[in-house]
C-alpha positions in Angstrom: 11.4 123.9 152.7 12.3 126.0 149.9 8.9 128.5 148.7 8.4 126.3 145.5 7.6 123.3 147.4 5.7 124.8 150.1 1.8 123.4 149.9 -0.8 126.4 149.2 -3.9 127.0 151.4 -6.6 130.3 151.3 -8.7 130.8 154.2 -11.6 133.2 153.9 -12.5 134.9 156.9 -8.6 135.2 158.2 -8.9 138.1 159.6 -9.8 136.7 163.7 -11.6 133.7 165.3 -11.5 130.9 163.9 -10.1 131.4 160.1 -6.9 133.4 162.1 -6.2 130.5 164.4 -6.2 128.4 161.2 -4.0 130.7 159.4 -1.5 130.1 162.6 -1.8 126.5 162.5 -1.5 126.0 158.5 1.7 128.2 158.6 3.0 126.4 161.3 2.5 123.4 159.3 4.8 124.6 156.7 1.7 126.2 154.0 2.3 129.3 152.1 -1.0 131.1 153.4 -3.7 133.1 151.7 -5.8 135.3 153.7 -9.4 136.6 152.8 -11.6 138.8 154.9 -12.6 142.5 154.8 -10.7 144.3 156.7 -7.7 145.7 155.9 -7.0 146.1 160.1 -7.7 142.5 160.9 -5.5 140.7 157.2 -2.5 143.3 158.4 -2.6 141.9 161.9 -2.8 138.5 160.9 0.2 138.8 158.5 2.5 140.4 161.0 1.5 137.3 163.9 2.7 135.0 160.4 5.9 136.3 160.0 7.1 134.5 163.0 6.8 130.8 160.7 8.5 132.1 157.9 6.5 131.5 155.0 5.1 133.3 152.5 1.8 134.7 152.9 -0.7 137.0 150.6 -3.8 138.9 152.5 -6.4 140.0 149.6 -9.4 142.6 151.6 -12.7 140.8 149.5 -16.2 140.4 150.8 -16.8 136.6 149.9 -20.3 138.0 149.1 -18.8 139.6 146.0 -18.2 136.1 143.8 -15.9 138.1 141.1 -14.1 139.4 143.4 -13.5 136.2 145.6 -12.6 134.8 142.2 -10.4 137.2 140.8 -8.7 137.3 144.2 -8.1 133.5 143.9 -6.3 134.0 140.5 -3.9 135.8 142.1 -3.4 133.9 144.7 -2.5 131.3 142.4 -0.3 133.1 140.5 1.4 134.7 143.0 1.8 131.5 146.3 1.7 128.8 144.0 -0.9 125.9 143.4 -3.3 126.0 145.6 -4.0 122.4 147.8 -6.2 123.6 150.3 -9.2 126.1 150.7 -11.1 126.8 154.1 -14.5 128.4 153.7 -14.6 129.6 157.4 -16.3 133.2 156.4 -19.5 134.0 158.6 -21.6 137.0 160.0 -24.5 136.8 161.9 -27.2 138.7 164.2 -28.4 137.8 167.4 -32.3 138.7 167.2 -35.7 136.7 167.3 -37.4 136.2 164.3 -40.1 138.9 164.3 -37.3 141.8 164.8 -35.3 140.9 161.7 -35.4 142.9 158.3 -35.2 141.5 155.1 -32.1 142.9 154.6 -30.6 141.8 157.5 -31.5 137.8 156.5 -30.3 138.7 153.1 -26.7 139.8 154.4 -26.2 136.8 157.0 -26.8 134.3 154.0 -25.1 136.2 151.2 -21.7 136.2 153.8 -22.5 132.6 155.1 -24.2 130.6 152.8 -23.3 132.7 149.3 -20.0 133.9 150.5 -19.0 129.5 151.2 -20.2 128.6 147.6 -18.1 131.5 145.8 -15.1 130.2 147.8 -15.9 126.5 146.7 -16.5 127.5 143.6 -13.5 129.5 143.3 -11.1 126.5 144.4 -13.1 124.3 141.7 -11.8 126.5 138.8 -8.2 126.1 140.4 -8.1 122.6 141.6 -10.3 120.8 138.8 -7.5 121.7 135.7 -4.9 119.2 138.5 -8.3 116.9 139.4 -6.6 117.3 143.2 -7.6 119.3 146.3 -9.0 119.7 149.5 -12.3 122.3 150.2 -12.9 122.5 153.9 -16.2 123.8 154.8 -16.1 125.1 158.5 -19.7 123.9 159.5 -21.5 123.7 163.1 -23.8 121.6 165.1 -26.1 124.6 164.1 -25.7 123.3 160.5 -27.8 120.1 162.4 -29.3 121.9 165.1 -30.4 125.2 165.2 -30.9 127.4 168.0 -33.6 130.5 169.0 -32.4 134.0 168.5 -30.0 133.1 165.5 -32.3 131.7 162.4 -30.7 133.7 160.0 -27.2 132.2 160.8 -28.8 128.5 161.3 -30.7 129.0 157.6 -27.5 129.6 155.7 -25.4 126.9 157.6 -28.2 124.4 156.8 -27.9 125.9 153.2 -24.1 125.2 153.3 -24.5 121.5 154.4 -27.3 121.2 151.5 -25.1 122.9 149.2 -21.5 120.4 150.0 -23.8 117.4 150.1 -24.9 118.2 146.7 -21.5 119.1 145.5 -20.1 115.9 147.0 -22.2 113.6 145.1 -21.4 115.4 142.0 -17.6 115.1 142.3 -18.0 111.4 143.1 -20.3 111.2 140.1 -17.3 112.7 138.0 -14.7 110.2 140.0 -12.9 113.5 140.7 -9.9 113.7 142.8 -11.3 117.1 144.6 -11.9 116.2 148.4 -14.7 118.0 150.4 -14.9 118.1 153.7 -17.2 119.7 156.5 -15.9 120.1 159.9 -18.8 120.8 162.3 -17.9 122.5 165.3 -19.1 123.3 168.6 -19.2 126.6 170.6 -16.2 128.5 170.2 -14.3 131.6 171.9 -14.1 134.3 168.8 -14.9 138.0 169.0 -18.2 137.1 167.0 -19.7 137.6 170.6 -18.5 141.5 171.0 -18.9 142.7 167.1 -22.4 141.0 165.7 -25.2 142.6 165.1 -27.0 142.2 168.5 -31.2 143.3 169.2 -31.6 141.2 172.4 -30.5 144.3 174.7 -28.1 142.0 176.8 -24.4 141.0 175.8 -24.4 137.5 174.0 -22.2 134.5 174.9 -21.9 130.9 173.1 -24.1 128.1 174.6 -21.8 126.1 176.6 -19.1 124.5 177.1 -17.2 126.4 174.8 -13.8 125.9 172.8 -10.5 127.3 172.5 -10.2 128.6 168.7 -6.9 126.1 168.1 -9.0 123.3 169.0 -10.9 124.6 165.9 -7.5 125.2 163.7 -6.1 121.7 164.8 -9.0 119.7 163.8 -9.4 121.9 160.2 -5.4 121.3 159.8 -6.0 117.2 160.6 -8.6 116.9 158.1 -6.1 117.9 155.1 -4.4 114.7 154.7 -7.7 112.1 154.9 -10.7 113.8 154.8 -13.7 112.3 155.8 -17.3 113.8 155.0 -18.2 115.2 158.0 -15.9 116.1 161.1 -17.8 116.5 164.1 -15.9 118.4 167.2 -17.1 118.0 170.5 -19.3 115.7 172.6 -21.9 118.7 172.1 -21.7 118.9 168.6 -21.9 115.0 168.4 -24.8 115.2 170.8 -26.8 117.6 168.9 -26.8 115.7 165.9 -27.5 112.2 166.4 -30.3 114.3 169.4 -31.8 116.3 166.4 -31.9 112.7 164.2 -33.4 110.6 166.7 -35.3 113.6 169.1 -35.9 116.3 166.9 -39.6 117.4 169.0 -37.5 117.2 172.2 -34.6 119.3 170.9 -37.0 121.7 170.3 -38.5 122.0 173.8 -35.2 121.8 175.2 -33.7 124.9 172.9 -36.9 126.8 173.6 -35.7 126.7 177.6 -32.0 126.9 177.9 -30.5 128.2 174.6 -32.6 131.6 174.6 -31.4 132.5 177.9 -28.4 130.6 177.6 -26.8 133.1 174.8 -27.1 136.0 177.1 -25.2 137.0 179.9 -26.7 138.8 183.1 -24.7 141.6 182.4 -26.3 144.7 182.9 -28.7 146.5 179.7 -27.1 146.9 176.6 -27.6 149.2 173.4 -28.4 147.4 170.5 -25.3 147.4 168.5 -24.6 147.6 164.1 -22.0 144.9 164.2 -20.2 143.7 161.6 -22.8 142.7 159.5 -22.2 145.2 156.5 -19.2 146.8 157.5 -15.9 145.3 159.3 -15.5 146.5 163.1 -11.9 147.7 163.5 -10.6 147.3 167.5 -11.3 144.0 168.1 -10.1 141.6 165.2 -8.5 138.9 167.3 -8.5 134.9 167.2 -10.1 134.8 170.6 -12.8 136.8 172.4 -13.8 137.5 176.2 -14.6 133.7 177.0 -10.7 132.5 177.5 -11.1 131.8 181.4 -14.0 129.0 180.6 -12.6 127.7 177.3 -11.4 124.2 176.6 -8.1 123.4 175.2 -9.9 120.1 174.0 -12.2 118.4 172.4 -13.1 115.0 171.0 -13.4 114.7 166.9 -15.1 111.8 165.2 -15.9 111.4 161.8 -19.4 110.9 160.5 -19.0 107.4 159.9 -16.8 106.4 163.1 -20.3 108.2 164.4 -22.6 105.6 162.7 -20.3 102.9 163.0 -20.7 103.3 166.7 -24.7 103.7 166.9 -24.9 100.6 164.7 -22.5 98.3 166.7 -24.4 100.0 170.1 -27.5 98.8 168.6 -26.4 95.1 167.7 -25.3 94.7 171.0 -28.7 96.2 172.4 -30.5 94.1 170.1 -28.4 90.7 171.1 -28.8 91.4 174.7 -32.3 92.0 174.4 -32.9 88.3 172.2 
C-alpha cells in the first residue's frame, strides 16, 4: 500500500497501555499512525516498536488538557499523514485515594486529562472530519463509565462525564444526518503500567479488580469497531455484568463495591510510600503497553454491542414471561 492510500488514525495517550497496544494493532492494520501523549520517552519508544510495520508514523508530545495545542497538533497531523479516518481518545490519569484525602487540584487534573482532555480530542477530529462529513471517534470508555468503584471517584466522575458528553454528541450528529461515527468501547480491567505510575495515597501497591485483560484484547476490539461501529462496545463478561448489574441492582452494587473492590485494588504487598505519579508530570522508566499483571492476564474476552446486549435481555425476558403464562 503505497503512503497516499494508507487510512489515517491519531491515538491520544500512545505513549504505553492501552493507546500503545492500539498504535501496534492500527499499524499492523496498514494505518499511517499519529501518536499523542506527553512524554517525549514513551512517543520515541512507541515509534521505534512501529517501524517494524512499515508505515508512516508522526508522534506530537501535547497534554490533551491543553485544547490549542491538541488542536494545532491535529492540523499537522493532517497535513503531514494525510486525512485523518480515525481518532481514539484513549488519554487518562488518575489517583488511587478515598474521597476525604483528595485536593481540589488533584479532582481538577484527573478530569481536565480524562474528561476535558477526551472532548478536545473529539472536538479536534470534528474540525477535520466534518469538511469530508466521514469519520470514526472512538472513545476508550469503561465499566467504570457505568459503574464506579471506591478509592477512584475522581477517575469514575470524568468517565461518567465522557459517556454524558458522546451521548450528547451522538444525538447531535444524528440530528445533523452526519456521516461522523462515534463510538464508545467500554472496557474491563486491563494490565497497563497505570498500576506502578498513578498517583497512589492508599499506602499499599494498587492492582485492577479482577479478572484482568491483556492490553491487545483492548487494541483488537478498538481496531474491530472502525469498520461498523456500534454505540457502545462492551468487553468482557465483567464489564457487561457491571452494567446491566448497576441498571437493574444499583443499591446492591453498592454494598457489593463497598466489600470487595476497596480491598480488592490493593495488593498485600508490604507498606508503601505514597507516590506523585503521573498526574501532572509524565513518569519516564516505565512507559510500556503492559504492566506487572502479565502472569494472570487474559488473552480474551467476549465483546457485544449495546444493542446485541438489550436484544438479549428482551428476548430472555419474553421467554421468561411465556414460560411463566
Amino acid at each position: 500500500m503505497n503512503d497516499v492510500d494508507r487510512p489515517v488514525v491519531v491515538i491520544c495517550g500512545a505513549s504505553a497501555g492501552v493507546g500503545r497496544a492500539s498504535a501496534h494493532a492500527f499499524a499492523a492494520a496498514g494505518y499511517a499512525v499519529g501518536l499523542v501523549a506527553r512524554s517525549d520517552e514513551g512517543l520515541a519508544q512507541t515509534v521505534e516498536e512501529l517501524l517494524s510495520y512499515n508505515v508512516k508514523t508522526l508522534a506530537i508530545s501535547v497534554d490533551v488538557a491543553d485544547a490549542e495545542a491538541l488542536a494545532q497538533a491535529a492540523q499537522r497531523f493532517e497535513a503531514e499523514l494525510g486525512a485523518v479516518a480515525v481518532w481514539v481518545n484513549s488519554a487518562m490519569v488518575t489517583v488511587f485515594s478515598p474521597v476525604e484525602q483528595l485536593l481540589p487540584d488533584e479532582i481538577k487534573r484527573v478530569t481536565e486529562v480524562t474528561y476535558l482532555g477526551t472532548v478536545h480530542g473529539t472536538m479536534a477530529a470534528l474540525s477535520l472530519m466534518r469538511p469530508r462529513n466521514r469519520g470514526v471517534i472512538i472513545q476508550v470508555g469503561s465499566a467504570l463509565a457505568y459503574r464506579a468503584i471506591p478509592l477512584q471517584a475522581a477517575y469514575c466522575g470524568a468517565k461518567f462525564a465522557v459517556r454524558g458528553f458522546t451521548d450528547s454528541l451522538r444525538c447531535e450528529l444524528i440530528h445533523q444526518g452526519s456521516g461522523i461515527k462515534l463510538c464508545m468501547v467500554q472496557l474491563p480491567a486491563i494490565n497497563t503500567p497505570q498500576f506502578d505510575w498513578a498517583r497512589n495515597k492508599l499506602g499499599k501497591q494498587v492492582q485492577p479488580v479482577p479478572p484482568i485483560h491483556d492490553p491487545q484484547v483492548a487494541a483488537r476490539a478498538i481496531l474491530s469497531v472502525v469498520n461498523a461501529p456500534p454505540r457502545e462496545l462492551w468487553l468482557g463478561m465483567t464489564t457487561v455484568k457491571a452494567i446491566m448489574g448497576t441498571l437493574l441492582f444499583p443499591g446492591l452494587l453498592d454494598r457489593l463495591m463497598a466489600r470487595n473492590a476497596w480491598s480488592g485494588q490493593m495488593t498485600g504487598d508490604a507498606e508503601l510510600t505514597p507516590q506523585a505519579g503521573n498526574l501532572f508530570d509524565p513518569v519516564n522508566g516505565v512507559h510500556e503497553v503492559r504492566g506487572r499483571f502479565t502472569r494472570n492476564s487474559r488473552q480474551r474476552a467476549w465483546a457485544l454491542s449495546a444493542s446485541r446486549v438489550s436484544a438479549i435481555v428482551v428476548i430472555t425476558a419474553l421467554l421468561v414471561a411465556l414460560l411463566l403464562f
